[in-house]
C-alpha positions as CSV (number, residue, x, y, z in Angstrom):
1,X,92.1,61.4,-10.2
2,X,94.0,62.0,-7.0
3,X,95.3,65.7,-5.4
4,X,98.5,64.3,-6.5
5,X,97.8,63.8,-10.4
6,X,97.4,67.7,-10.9
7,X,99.7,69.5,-13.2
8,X,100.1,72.7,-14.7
9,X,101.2,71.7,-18.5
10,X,102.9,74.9,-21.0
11,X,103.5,73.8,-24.5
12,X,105.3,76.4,-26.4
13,X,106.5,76.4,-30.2
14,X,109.2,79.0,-31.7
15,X,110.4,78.9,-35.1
16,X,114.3,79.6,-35.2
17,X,115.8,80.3,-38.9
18,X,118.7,78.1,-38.1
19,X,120.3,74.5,-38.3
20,X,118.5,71.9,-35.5
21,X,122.1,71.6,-34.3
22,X,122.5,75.1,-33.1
23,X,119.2,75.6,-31.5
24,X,119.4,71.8,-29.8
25,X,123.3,73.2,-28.0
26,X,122.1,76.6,-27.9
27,X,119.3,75.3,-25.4
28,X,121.7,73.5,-23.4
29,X,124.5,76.0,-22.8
30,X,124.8,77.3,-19.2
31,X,126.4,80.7,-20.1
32,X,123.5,81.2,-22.8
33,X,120.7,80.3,-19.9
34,X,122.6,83.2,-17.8
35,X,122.1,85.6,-20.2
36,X,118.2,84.1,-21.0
37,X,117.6,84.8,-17.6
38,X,119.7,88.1,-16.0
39,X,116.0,89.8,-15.2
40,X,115.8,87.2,-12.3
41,X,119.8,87.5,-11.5
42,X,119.6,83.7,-12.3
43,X,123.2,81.9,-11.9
44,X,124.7,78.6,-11.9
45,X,126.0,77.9,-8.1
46,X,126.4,74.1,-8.6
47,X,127.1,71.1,-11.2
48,X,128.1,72.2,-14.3
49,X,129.1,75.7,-14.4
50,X,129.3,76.5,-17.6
51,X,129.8,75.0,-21.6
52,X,126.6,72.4,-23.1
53,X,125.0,70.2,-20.3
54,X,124.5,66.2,-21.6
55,X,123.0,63.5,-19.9
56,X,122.9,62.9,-16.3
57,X,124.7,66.0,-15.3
58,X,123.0,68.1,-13.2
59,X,122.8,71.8,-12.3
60,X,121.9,74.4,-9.6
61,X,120.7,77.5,-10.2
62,X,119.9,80.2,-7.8
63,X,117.4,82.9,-8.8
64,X,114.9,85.4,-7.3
65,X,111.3,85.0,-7.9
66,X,108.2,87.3,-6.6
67,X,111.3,89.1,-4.5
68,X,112.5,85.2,-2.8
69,X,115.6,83.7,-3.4
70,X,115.2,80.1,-4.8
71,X,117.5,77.5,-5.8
72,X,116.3,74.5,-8.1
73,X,118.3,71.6,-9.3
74,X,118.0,69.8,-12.4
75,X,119.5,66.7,-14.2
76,X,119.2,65.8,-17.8
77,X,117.0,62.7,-17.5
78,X,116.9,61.7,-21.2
79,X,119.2,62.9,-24.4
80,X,118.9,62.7,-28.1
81,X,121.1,64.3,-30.0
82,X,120.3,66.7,-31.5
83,X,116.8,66.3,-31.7
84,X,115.9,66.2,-28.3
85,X,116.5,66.8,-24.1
86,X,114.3,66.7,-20.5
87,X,115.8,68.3,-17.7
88,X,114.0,67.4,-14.6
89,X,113.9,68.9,-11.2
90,X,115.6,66.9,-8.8
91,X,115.5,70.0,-5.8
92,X,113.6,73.2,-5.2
93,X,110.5,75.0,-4.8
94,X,108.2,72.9,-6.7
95,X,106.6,69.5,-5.9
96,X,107.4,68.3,-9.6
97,X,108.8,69.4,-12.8
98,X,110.1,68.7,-16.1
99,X,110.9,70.3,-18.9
100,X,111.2,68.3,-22.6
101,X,112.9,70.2,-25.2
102,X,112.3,68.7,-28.7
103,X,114.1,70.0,-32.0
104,X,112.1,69.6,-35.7
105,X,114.2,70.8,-38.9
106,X,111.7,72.3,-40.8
107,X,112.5,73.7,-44.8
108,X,114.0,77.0,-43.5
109,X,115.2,76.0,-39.9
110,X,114.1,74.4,-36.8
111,X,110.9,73.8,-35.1
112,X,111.5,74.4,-31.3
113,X,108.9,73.3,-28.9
114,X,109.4,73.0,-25.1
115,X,106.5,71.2,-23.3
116,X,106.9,72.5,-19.5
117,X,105.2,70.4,-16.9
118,X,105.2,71.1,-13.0
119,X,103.2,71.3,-9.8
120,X,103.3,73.2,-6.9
121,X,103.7,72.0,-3.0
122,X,101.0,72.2,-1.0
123,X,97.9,70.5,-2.3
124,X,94.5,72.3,-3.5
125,X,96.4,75.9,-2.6
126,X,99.5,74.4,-4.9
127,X,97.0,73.9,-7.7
128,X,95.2,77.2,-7.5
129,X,98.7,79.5,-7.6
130,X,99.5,77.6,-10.5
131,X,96.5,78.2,-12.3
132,X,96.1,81.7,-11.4
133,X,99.9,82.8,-11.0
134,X,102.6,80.5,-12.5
135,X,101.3,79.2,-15.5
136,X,101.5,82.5,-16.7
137,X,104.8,83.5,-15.3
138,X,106.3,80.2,-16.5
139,X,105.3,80.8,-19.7
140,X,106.9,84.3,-19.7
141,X,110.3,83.1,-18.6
142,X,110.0,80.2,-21.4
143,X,109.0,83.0,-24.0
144,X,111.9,84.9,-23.0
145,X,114.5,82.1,-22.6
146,X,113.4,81.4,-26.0
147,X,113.7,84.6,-27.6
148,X,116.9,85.0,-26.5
149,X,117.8,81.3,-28.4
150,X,116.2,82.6,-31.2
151,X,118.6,85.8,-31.6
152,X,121.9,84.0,-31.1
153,X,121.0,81.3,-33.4
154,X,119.7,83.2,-35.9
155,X,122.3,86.2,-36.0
156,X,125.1,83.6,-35.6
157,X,126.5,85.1,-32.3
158,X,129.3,82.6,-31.8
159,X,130.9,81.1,-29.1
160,X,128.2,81.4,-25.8
């Protein structure tokens, strides 16, 4: 396997007592990523600014990370509603990523599960900061992001 074929991989599962439907546009709202993400002062500065994102639409979000300022942009790569999305990074800080989102009605709700892949720049270096730093602090922001889904969807806080 080449340098190149190294990836950090997160797979992370959250039950949500709710209808597929609302977790699935939940996920993709802008405003509702906002609010997922205010510890960073994450915001949307390009693409779509705000309502559900769908397929091939793309976004720019500007954030600060370990005290630096980063921008990333992302485009929805692949779409089906409403079981499942993958945002992809098409601009920023890392070498690679993508991020599926897949939606599983279960008896009392919905099966969430993102599976996060990325990789940083910088070869051998790139590979050791994401074992030893941002596997963990992806996984974090993902645990976050998705408690935050999990609250509006399941005490029906309308209209983000």
């Amino acid at each position: 396997m080449t340098l190149a074929g190294f990836m950090a991989e997160i797979i992370l599962k959250t039950f949500i007592n709710a209808p597929v439907v609302v977790c699935f546009n939940l996920s993709r709202s802008i405003d509702l990523h906002q609010v997922s993400t205010a510890h960073t002062q994450e915001k949307v500065i390009a693409g779509v600014t705000q309502g559900l994102i769908g397929l091939g639409e793309t976004v720019t979000w500007r954030a600060k990370h370990f005290g630096i300022w980063l921008n990333l942009t992302s485009k929805i790569t692949a779409f089906i509603p409403p079981t499942s999305f993958t945002d992809e990074m098409t601009a920023g800080p890392f070498a690679m990523m993508k991020h599926q989102h897949i939606f599983e009605g279960q008896e009392n709700g919905t099966l969430m599960t993102d599976i996060f892949v990325f990789r940083s720049p910088l070869g051998l270096l790139g590979k050791l900061v994401d074992t030893l730093i941002l596997k963990q602090y992806m996984r974090k922001l993902l645990v976050k992001r998705n408690g935050v889904i999990k609250m509006y969807a399941e005490e029906n806080v309308g209209g983000i």
